[in-house]
C-alpha positions in Angstrom: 14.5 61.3 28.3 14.3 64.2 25.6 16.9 65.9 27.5 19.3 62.5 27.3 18.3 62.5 23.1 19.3 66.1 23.0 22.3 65.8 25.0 23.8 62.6 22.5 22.6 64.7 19.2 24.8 67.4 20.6 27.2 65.1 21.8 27.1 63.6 18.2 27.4 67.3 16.3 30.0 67.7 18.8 32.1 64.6 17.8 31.7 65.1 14.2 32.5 69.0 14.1 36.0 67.3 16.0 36.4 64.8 13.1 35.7 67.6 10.2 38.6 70.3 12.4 40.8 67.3 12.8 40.5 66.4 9.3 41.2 70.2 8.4 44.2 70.1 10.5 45.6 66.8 9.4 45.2 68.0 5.8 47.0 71.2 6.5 49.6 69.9 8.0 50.4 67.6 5.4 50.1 70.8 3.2 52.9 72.4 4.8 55.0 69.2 4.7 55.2 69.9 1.5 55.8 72.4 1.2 58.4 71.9 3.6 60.1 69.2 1.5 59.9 71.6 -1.7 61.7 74.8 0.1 64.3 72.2 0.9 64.6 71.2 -2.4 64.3 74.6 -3.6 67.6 75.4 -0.8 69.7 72.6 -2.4 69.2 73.6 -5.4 70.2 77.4 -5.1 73.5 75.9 -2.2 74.5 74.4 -5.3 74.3 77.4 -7.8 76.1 79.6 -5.1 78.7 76.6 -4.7 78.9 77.1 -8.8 79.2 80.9 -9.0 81.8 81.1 -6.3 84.1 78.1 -7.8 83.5 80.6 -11.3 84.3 83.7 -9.6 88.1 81.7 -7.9 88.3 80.6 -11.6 87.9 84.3 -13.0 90.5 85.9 -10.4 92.4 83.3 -10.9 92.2 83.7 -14.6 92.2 87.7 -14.3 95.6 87.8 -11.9 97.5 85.5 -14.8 96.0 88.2 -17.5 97.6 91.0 -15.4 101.0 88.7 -15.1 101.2 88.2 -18.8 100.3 92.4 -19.1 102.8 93.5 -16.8 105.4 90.7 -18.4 104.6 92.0 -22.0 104.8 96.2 -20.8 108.1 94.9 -19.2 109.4 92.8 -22.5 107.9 96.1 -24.4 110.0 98.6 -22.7 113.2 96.7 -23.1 112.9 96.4 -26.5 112.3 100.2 -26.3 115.4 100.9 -24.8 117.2 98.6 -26.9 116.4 100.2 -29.9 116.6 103.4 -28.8 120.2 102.4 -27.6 121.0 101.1 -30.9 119.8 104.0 -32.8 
Protein backbone atom coordinates (compact mmCIF):
# COMPACT_ATOMS: atom_id res chain seq x y z
CA UNK A 1 0.00 0.00 0.00
CA UNK A 2 2.82 2.63 0.77
CA UNK A 3 4.35 1.66 -2.34
CA UNK A 4 0.72 2.40 -4.37
CA UNK A 5 0.74 6.09 -2.09
CA UNK A 6 4.17 6.70 -3.22
CA UNK A 7 3.69 5.66 -6.67
CA UNK A 8 0.33 8.38 -7.17
CA UNK A 9 2.39 11.21 -5.11
CA UNK A 10 5.02 10.74 -7.85
CA UNK A 11 2.55 10.25 -10.35
CA UNK A 12 0.95 13.49 -8.98
CA UNK A 13 4.50 15.57 -8.93
CA UNK A 14 4.81 14.11 -12.20
CA UNK A 15 1.50 15.53 -13.67
CA UNK A 16 1.93 18.86 -12.22
CA UNK A 17 5.68 19.40 -13.27
CA UNK A 18 3.84 18.54 -17.08
CA UNK A 19 1.17 21.25 -16.33
CA UNK A 20 3.93 23.94 -14.94
CA UNK A 21 6.46 22.94 -18.53
CA UNK A 22 3.29 23.09 -20.59
CA UNK A 23 2.30 26.24 -19.13
CA UNK A 24 6.00 27.52 -19.84
CA UNK A 25 5.74 26.44 -23.33
CA UNK A 26 2.32 27.75 -24.03
CA UNK A 27 3.45 31.11 -22.65
CA UNK A 28 6.46 31.13 -24.78
CA UNK A 29 5.05 30.38 -27.62
CA UNK A 30 2.57 33.03 -27.45
CA UNK A 31 5.77 35.21 -26.66
CA UNK A 32 7.12 34.58 -29.98
CA UNK A 33 3.78 35.20 -31.65
CA UNK A 34 4.35 38.32 -30.91
CA UNK A 35 6.82 38.92 -31.63
CA UNK A 36 6.14 37.45 -34.78
CA UNK A 37 3.30 39.78 -35.51
CA UNK A 38 5.56 42.89 -34.49
CA UNK A 39 8.64 41.96 -37.05
CA UNK A 40 5.92 41.77 -39.53
CA UNK A 41 4.75 45.00 -38.73
CA UNK A 42 8.21 46.22 -38.28
CA UNK A 43 8.72 44.60 -42.42
CA UNK A 44 5.72 46.62 -43.67
CA UNK A 45 6.66 49.38 -42.39
CA UNK A 46 10.38 49.58 -43.68
CA UNK A 47 8.74 47.75 -47.59
CA UNK A 48 7.02 50.93 -47.44
CA UNK A 49 9.99 53.44 -46.75
CA UNK A 50 12.08 51.52 -49.40
CA UNK A 51 8.97 51.76 -51.85
CA UNK A 52 9.32 55.78 -50.72
CA UNK A 53 13.00 56.22 -51.21
CA UNK A 54 13.14 54.46 -54.58
CA UNK A 55 9.91 56.43 -56.05
CA UNK A 56 12.29 59.75 -54.58
CA UNK A 57 15.40 58.51 -56.11
CA UNK A 58 13.14 57.91 -60.10
CA UNK A 59 11.89 61.41 -59.04
CA UNK A 60 15.56 62.92 -58.53
CA UNK A 61 17.09 61.25 -61.86
CA UNK A 62 14.26 62.18 -63.31
CA UNK A 63 14.60 65.65 -62.07
CA UNK A 64 18.58 65.55 -62.42
CA UNK A 65 18.45 64.40 -66.36
CA UNK A 66 15.92 67.58 -67.15
CA UNK A 67 18.67 69.82 -65.03
CA UNK A 68 21.38 68.50 -67.43
CA UNK A 69 18.82 69.14 -70.61
CA UNK A 70 18.23 72.68 -69.59
CA UNK A 71 22.42 72.90 -68.88
CA UNK A 72 23.41 71.47 -72.09
CA UNK A 73 20.40 73.68 -73.90
CA UNK A 74 21.58 76.88 -72.06
CA UNK A 75 25.84 76.04 -72.94
CA UNK A 76 24.33 75.52 -76.46
CA UNK A 77 22.04 78.93 -76.60
CA UNK A 78 25.38 80.45 -74.80
CA UNK A 79 27.72 79.59 -77.48
CA UNK A 80 25.55 80.91 -80.27
CA UNK A 81 25.14 83.97 -78.87
CA UNK A 82 29.06 83.80 -78.62
CA UNK A 83 29.53 83.39 -82.10
CA UNK A 84 26.98 85.83 -83.03
CA UNK A 85 28.61 88.46 -81.40
CA UNK A 86 31.79 87.72 -82.19
CA UNK A 87 30.52 87.56 -85.89
CA UNK A 88 29.09 90.93 -85.51
CA UNK A 89 31.96 92.51 -84.04
Amino acid sequence: MSSLKEQTHRQAKDAEDMRTETERIRDECLELDHREEEDDEETVALSMQIKTLLSKKASLRTAAAEAREMQQTAKSNCEMWERKCVEGN
